[in-house]
C-alpha positions as CSV (number, residue, x, y, z in Angstrom):
1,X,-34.1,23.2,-21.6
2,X,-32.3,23.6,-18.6
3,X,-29.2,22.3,-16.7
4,X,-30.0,20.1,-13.6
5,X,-29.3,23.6,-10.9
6,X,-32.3,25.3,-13.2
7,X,-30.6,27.4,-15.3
8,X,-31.8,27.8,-18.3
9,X,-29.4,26.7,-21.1
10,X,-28.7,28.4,-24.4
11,X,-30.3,26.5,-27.0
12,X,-27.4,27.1,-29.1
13,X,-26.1,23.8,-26.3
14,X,-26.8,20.5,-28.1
15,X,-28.6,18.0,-25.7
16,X,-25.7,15.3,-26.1
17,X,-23.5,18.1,-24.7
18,X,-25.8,19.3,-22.0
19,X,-26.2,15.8,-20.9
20,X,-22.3,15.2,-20.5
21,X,-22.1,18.0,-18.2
22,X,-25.2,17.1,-16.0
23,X,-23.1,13.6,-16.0
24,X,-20.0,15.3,-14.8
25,X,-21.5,17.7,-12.6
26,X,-22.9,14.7,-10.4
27,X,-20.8,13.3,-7.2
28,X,-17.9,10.9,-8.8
29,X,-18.3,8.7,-5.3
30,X,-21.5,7.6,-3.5
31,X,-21.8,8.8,-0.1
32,X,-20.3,6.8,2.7
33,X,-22.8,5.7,4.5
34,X,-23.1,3.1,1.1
35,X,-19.9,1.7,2.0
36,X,-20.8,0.7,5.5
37,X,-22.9,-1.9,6.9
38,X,-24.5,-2.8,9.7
39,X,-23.7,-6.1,10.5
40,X,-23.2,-5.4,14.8
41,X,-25.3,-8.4,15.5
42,X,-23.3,-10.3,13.2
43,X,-21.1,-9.6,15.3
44,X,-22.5,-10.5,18.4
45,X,-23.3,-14.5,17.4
46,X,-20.2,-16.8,18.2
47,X,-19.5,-18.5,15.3
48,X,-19.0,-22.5,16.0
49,X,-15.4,-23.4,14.5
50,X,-15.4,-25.6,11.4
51,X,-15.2,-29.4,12.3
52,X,-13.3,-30.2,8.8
53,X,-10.6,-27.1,9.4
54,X,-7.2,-28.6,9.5
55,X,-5.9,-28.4,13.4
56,X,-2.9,-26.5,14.0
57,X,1.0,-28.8,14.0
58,X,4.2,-28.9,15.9
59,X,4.9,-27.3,19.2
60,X,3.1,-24.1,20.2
61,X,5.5,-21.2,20.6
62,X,7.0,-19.6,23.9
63,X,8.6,-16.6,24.6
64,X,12.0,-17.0,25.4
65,X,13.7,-15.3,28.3
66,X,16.8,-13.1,28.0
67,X,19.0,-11.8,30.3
68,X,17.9,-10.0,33.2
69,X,18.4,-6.2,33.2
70,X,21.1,-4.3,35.5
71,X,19.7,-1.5,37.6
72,X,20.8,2.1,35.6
73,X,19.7,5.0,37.1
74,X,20.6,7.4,34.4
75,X,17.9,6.0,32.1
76,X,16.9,8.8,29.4
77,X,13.7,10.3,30.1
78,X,11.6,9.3,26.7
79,X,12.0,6.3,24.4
80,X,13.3,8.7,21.6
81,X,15.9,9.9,23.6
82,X,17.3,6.5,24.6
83,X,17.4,5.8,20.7
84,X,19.2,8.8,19.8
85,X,21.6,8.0,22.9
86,X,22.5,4.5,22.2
87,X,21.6,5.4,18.7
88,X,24.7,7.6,18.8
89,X,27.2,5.5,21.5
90,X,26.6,1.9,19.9
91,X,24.9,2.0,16.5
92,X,25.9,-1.0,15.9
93,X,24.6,-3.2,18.4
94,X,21.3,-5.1,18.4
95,X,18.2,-3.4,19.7
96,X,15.5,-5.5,18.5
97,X,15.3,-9.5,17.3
98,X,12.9,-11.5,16.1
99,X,13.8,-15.3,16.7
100,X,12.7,-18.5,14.2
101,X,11.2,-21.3,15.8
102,X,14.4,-22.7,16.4
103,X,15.4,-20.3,18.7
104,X,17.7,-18.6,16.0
105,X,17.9,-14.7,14.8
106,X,15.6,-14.4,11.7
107,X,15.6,-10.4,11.9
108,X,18.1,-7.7,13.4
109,X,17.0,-4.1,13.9
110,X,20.6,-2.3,15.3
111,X,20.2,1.1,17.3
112,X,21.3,3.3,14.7
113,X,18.2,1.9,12.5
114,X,15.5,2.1,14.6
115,X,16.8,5.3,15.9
116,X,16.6,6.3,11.4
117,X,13.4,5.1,11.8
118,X,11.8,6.7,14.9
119,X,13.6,10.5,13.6
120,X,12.1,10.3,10.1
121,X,8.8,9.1,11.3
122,X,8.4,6.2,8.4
123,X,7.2,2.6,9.2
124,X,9.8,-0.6,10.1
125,X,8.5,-2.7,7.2
């Protein structure tokens, strides 16, 4: 008997054994070319939209418009050093906001925060 390289295998191996190792010697994951298809010229074909798909309510959403910027010409030279800057002089105040459809503030990210965020390198979620 041997193993599946060819090596000859003491016969003093029982063949349940033998066969457990040959299991455990194989690849735990197929290859990864298994995983992927080809579907590119699936792709390619525009699909027609669904005549019995519910269409969309209420009143599409605009950007709103803030308040218009003064000229600085101090501005920090990369977007990490602005952070740590205002970061550092106004933790505390808003940097970014995300707005309902009401026009109300649903989330709050101050400068200190983001400037947490951008230092340890971990994700805003």
């Amino acid at each position: 008997m041997e193993t599946g390289d060819g090596v000859p295998v003491s016969s003093r191996v029982s063949a349940k054994i033998q066969q457990l190792v040959n299991t455990l010697k194989r690849p735990k994951r197929p290859p990864l070319r298994e995983f992927f298809v080809d579907d590119f010229e699936e792709l390619l074909e525009v699909q027609q939209p669904d005549p019995n798909q519910p269409k969309p309510e209420g009143a599409q959403m605009l950007a709103m418009r803030g308040e218009q910027l003064g000229v600085v010409t101090n501005w920090p030279p990369s977007l990490e050093a602005a952070l740590q800057r205002w970061g550092t002089i106004s933790p505390k105040a808003p940097c970014l906001t995300t707005m309902d459809t009401n026009g109300k503030p649903l989330y709050i990210l101050t400068y200190a925060l983001v400037c947490l965020y951008s230092v340890s390198g971990s994700t805003l979620t």
